[in-house]
KEROKE-177280 format. One record per residue (C-alpha): x, z, y; residue in three letters. Coordinates in steps of 0.5 Angstrom, whole numbers, padded with zeros to 4 digits. Layout:
N
X;Z;Y;ala
...
This chain:
468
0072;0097;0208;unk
0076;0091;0210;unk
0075;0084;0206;unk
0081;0079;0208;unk
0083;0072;0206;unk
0089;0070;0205;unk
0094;0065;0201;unk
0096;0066;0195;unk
0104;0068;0198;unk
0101;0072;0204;unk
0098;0077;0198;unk
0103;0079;0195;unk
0107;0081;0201;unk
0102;0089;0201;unk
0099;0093;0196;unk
0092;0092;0196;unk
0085;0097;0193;unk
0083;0090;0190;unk
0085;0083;0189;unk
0080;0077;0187;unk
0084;0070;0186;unk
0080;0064;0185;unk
0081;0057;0183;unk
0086;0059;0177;unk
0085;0051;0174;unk
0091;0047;0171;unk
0090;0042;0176;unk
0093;0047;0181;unk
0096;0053;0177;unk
0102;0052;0178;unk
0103;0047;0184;unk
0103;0041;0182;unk
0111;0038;0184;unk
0112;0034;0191;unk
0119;0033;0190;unk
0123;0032;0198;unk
0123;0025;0199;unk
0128;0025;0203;unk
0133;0027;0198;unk
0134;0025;0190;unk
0129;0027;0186;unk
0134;0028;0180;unk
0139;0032;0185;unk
0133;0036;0186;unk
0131;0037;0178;unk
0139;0038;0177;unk
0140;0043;0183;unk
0133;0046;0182;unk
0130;0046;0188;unk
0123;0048;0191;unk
0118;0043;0189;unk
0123;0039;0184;unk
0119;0039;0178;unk
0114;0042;0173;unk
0119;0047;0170;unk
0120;0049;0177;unk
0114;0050;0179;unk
0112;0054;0172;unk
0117;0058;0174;unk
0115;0059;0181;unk
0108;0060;0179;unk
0110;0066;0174;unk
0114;0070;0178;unk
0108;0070;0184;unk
0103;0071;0179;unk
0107;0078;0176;unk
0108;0080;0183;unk
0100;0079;0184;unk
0098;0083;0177;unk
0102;0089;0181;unk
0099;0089;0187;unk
0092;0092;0187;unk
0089;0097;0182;unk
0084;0092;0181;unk
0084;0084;0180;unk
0080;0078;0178;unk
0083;0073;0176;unk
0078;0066;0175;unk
0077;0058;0175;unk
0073;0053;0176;unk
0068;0051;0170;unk
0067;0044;0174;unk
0068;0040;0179;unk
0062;0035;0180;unk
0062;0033;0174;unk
0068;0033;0172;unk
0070;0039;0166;unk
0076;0043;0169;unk
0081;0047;0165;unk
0083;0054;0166;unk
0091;0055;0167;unk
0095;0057;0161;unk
0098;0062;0166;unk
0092;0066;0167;unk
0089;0064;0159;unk
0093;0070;0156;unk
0090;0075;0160;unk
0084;0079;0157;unk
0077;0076;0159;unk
0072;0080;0164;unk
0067;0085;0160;unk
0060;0084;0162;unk
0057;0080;0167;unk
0059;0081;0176;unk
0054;0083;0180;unk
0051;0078;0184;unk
0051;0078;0191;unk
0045;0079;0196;unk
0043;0075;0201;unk
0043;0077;0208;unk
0035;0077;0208;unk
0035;0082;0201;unk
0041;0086;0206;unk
0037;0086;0211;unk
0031;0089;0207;unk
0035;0094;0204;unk
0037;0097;0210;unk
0030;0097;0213;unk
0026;0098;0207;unk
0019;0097;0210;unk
0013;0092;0207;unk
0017;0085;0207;unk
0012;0080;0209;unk
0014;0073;0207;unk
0013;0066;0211;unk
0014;0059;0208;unk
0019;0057;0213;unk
0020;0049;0212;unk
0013;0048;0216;unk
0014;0047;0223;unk
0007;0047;0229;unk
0005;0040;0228;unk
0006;0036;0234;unk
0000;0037;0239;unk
-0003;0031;0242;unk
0001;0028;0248;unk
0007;0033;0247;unk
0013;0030;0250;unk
0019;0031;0245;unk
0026;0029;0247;unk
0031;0027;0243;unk
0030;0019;0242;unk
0034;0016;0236;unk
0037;0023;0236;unk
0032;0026;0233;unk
0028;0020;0228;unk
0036;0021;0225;unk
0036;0028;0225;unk
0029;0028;0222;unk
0032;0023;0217;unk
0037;0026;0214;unk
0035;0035;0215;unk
0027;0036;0218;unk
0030;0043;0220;unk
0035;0040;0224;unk
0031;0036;0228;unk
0026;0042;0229;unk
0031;0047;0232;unk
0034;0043;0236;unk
0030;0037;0239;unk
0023;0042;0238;unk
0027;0049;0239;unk
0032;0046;0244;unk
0037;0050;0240;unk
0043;0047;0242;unk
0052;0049;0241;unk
0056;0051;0247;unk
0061;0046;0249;unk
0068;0047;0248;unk
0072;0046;0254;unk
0077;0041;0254;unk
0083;0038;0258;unk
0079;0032;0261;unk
0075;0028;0259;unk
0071;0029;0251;unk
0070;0024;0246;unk
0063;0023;0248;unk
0065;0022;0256;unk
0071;0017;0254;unk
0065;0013;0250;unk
0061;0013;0256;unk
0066;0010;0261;unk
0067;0005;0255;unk
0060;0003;0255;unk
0061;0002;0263;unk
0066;-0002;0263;unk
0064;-0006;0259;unk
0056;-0007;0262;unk
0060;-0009;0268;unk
0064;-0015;0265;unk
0059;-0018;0262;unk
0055;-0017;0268;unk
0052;-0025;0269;unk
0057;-0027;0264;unk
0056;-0031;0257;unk
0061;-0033;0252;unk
0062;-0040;0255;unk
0064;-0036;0262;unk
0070;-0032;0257;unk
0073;-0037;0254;unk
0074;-0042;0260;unk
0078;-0036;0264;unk
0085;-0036;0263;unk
0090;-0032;0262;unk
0090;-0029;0270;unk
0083;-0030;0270;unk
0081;-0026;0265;unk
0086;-0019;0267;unk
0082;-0020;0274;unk
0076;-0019;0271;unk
0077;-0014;0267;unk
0081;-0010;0272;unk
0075;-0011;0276;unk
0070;-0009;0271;unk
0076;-0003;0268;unk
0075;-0001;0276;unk
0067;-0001;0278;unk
0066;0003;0271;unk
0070;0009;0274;unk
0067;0009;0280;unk
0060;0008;0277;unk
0062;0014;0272;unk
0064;0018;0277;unk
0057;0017;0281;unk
0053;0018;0275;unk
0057;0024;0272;unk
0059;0028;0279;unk
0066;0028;0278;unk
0072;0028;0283;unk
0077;0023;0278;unk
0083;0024;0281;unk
0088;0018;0282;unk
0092;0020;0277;unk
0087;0021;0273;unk
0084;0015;0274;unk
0091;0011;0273;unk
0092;0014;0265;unk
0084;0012;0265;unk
0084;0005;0268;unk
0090;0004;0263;unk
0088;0006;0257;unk
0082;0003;0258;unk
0084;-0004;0259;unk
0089;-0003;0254;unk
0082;-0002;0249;unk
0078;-0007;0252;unk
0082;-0013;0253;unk
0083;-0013;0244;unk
0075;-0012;0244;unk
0075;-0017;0249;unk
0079;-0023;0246;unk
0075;-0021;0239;unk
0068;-0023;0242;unk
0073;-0029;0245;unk
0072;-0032;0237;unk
0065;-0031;0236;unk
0063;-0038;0234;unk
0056;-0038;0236;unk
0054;-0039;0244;unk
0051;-0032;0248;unk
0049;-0030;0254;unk
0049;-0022;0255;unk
0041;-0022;0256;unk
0041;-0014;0257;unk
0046;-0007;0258;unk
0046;0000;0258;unk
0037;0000;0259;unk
0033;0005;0258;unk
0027;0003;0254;unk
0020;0007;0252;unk
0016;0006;0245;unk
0011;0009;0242;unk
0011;0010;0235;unk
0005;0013;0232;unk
0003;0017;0238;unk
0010;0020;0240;unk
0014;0017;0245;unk
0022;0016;0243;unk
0026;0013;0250;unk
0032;0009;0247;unk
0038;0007;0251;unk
0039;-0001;0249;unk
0047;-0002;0250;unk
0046;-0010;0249;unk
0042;-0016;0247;unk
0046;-0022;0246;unk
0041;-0029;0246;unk
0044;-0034;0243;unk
0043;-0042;0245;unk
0036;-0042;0240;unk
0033;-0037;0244;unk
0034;-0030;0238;unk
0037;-0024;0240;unk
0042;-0021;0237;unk
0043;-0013;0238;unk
0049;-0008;0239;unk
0051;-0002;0240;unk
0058;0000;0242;unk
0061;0005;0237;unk
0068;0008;0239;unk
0068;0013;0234;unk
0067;0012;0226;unk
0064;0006;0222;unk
0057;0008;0221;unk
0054;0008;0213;unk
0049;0001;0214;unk
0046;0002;0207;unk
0042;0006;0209;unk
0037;0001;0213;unk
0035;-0001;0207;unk
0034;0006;0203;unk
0027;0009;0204;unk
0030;0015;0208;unk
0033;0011;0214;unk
0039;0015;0217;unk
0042;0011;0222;unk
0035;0009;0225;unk
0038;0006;0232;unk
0038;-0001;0231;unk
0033;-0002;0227;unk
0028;0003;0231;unk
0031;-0004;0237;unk
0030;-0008;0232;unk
0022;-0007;0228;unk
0019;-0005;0234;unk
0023;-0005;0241;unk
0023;-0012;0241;unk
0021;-0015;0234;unk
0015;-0019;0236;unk
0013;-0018;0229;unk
0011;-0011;0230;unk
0004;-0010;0228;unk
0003;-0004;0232;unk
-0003;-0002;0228;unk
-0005;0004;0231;unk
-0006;0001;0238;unk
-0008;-0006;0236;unk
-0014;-0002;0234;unk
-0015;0001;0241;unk
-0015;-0006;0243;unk
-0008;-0005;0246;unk
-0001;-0007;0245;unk
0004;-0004;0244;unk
0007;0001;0251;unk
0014;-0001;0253;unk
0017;-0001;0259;unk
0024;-0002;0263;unk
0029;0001;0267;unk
0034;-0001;0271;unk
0041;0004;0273;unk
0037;0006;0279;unk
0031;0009;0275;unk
0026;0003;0278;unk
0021;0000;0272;unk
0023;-0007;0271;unk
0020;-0013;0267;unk
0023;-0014;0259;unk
0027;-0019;0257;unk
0022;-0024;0255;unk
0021;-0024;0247;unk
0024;-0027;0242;unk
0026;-0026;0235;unk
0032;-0021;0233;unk
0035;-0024;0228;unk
0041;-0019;0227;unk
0043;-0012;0229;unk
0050;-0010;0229;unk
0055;-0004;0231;unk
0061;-0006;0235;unk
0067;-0003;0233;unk
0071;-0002;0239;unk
0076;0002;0237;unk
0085;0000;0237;unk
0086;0001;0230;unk
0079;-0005;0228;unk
0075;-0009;0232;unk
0070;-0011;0228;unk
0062;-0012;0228;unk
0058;-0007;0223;unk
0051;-0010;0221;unk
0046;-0014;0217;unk
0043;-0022;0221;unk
0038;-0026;0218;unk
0043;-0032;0219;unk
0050;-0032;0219;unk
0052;-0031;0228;unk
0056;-0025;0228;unk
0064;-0025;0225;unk
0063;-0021;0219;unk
0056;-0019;0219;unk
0053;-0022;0212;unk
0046;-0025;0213;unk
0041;-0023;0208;unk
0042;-0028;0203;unk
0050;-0026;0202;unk
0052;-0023;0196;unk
0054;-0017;0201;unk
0048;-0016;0203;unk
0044;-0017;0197;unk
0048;-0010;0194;unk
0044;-0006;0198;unk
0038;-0011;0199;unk
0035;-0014;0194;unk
0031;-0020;0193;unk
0025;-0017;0190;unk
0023;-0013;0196;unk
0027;-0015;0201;unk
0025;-0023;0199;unk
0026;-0025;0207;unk
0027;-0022;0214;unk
0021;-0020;0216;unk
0021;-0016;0209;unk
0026;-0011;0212;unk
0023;-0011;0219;unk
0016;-0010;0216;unk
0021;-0004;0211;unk
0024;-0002;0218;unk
0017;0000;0221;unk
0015;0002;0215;unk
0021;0008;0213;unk
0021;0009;0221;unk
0014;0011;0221;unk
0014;0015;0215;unk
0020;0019;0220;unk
0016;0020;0225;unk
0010;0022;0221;unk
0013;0028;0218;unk
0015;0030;0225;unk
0008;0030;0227;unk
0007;0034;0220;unk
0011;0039;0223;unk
0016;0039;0215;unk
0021;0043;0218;unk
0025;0044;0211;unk
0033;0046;0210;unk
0032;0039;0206;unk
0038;0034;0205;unk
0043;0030;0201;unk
0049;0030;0203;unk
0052;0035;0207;unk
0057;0031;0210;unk
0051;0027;0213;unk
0050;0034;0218;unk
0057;0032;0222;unk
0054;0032;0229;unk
0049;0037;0227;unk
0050;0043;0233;unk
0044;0048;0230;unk
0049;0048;0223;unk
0048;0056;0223;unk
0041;0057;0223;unk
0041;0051;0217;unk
0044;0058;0213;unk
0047;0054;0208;unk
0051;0057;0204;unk
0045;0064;0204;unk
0041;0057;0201;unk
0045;0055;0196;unk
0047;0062;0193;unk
0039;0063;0192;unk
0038;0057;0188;unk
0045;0058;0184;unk
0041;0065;0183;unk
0035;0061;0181;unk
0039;0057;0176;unk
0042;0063;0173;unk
0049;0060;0175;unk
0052;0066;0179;unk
């Protein structure tokens, strides 16, 4: 038996054995009109052209719908009940056609398929429980892995614990993520040294020449990293798309109003929260004049969702993970302090030499840098008002998602950071490995999609619920 899917015009075109045509609701059925634009709308009424009006697409519709009801012996005509919570209505078109007697059968999972076609004794494991982390067991993954941990235990089991991964799919040059890594180069390489003063007294031929500088030695030093041969030409397209992106980013820094020197860029850092060691990759610390950090991490891609950080599941946990416990002096690290130790960090250079930590001092905002050509902006949450942009605590802005009862001051969401991060780690230690989620769209990036088996799960909870 072959199942097809098809468009509505593409099933009229040969006869079928049988046909199911679903989303029958009044919203879509008929199409609603889309007039030409180009055109007058009221030639197109008059002239009767496709997507001209209603009484148009009616007629359109009816005609496609009688060629439907004579191409199969057998054919389902159904709509949707809601969307959301939203009542829908079925089209008047289909309404006059005679209702299905009796209830479908339903449809079978893939493991009651599967059982059917090897009928032997089925035994039944609990699947959401994973091995608990065993004592010194080395899990990859850093923030990676507290964010897919947050959002889907599954996820970060199969892909972090299981090292499931998705094959690449090759692409003409470099990928989004590549072209983001030269873009953290270049970047590392201007501030190499720098502060704020230093970019406000260049001037316009001074400052091309530094980031041509920087655009340059990024490339190489990409290069070196990644082992690749960039060809001149290559290198010629880069260099300028790159300066064509970093000179608007750079001029946006150029207004910060509050005085920085770039503290640190691109270090590797080691932390141990609750016994288990998460490496992260610090894009930038800014100190500014009072000696309080600001930390960044540059985004060339989408605008991550910052509310999170103040809900209890933490779904971009990696500025607060910088924030609560690799450079908050705040940190009570109470596992250690018990042990009588503090808490274990250590610093890396480009070369992988250890080096010594910047010298604390109090993180007093986290912010993503949206370097992107269509919005230079910072995304984030500060104690106090340091970035362009960036809503200090007390704001109206930021009192939306943090409310003053339980987040009265700063140390409240440091404290609530550490407290939501650890109770991620914590289940991670657990072993909960359960297909357990909010929001579908929040597993973009996840590359173990298939062994989720979404959709297998959610036709067994329809079927729990008696919807199909």
């Amino acid at each position: 038996m072959q199942l097809q899917v098809m468009g509505m015009l593409e099933s009229v075109s040969q006869p079928l054995d049988a046909l199911w045509v679903m989303g029958m609701n009044d919203h879509v059925w008929p199409p609603p009109p889309h007039p030409n634009p180009l055109l007058p709308a009221a030639m197109q009424r008059e002239r009767g052209l496709p997507n001209a009006d209603t009484a148009v697409q009616a007629e359109f519709a009816s005609i496609v719908q009688q060629r439907l009801l004579h191409s199969a012996r057998e054919l389902v005509f159904s709509s949707a009940e809601k969307d959301g919570e939203r009542e829908l209505r079925t089209s008047p078109l289909v309404q006059g056609l005679p209702a299905a007697q009796g209830a479908f059968p339903l449809s079978q999972t893939l493991a009651e398929t599967l059982a059917q076609q090897h009928p032997r004794a089925m035994q039944w494991l609990d699947d959401h429980q994973a091995p608990p982390v065993l004592e010194g067991e080395h899990i990859s993954g850093g923030t990676g892995l507290l964010k897919a941990q947050a959002i889907c235990p599954a996820w970060a089991y199969f892909q972090y614990r299981l090292h499931a991964r998705a094959l690449k799919v090759p692409v003409n040059g470099l990928d989004a993520a590549e072209r983001g890594t030269l873009v953290h180069a270049v970047l590392e390489q201007f501030w190499r040294g720098r502060a704020l003063q230093d970019l406000q007294a260049m001037d316009d031929s001074a400052f091309e020449a530094a980031l041509i500088s920087a655009v340059s030695a990024g490339l190489e030093a990409y290069a070196k990293d990644s082992d690749e041969v960039l060809s001149p030409a290559f290198r010629t397209l880069e260099a300028a798309r790159l300066q064509r992106l970093l000179r608007g980013w750079l001029l946006f820094e150029k207004t910060r109003e509050q005085d920085f020197q770039v503290l640190v860029s691109e270090q590797r850092q080691t932390i141990k929260i609750e016994g288990v060691e998460i490496t992260l990759i610090i894009d930038r610390i800014d100190q500014l004049a009072d000696g309080s950090r600001v930390v960044m991490d540059y985004k060339t891609g989408r605008k991550p969702d910052t509310r999170n950080w103040a809900e209890q599941r933490i779904t971009e946990p990696q500025l607060p993970v910088y924030a609560a416990f690799a450079l908050s002096a705040a940190d009570p690290a109470q596992e250690q302090a018990e042990a009588g130790k503090a808490l274990q960090a250590a610093f890396w250079d480009e070369q992988g030499a250890e080096i010594a930590p910047p010298a604390t001092g109090e993180v007093t905002a986290i912010a993503f840098a949206m370097v992107r050509l269509e919005e230079y902006s910072f995304a984030g949450l500060s104690r106090d008002e340091v970035l362009p942009a960036v809503p200090a605590l007390d704001d109206k802005k930021a009192r939306e998602n943090f409310d003053p009862e339980h987040f009265p001051d700063w140390p409240s969401v440091l404290a609530h950071w550490q407290q939501s991060l650890r109770g991620t780690v914590q289940a991670l230690k657990r072993g909960e490995a359960a297909v357990r989620l909010q929001d579908e769209a929040e597993l973009q990036y996840c590359e173990v999609l298939p062994l989720l088996r979404l959709p297998e799960r959610q036709l067994q909870f329809e079927r729990s619920q008696g919807l199909s």
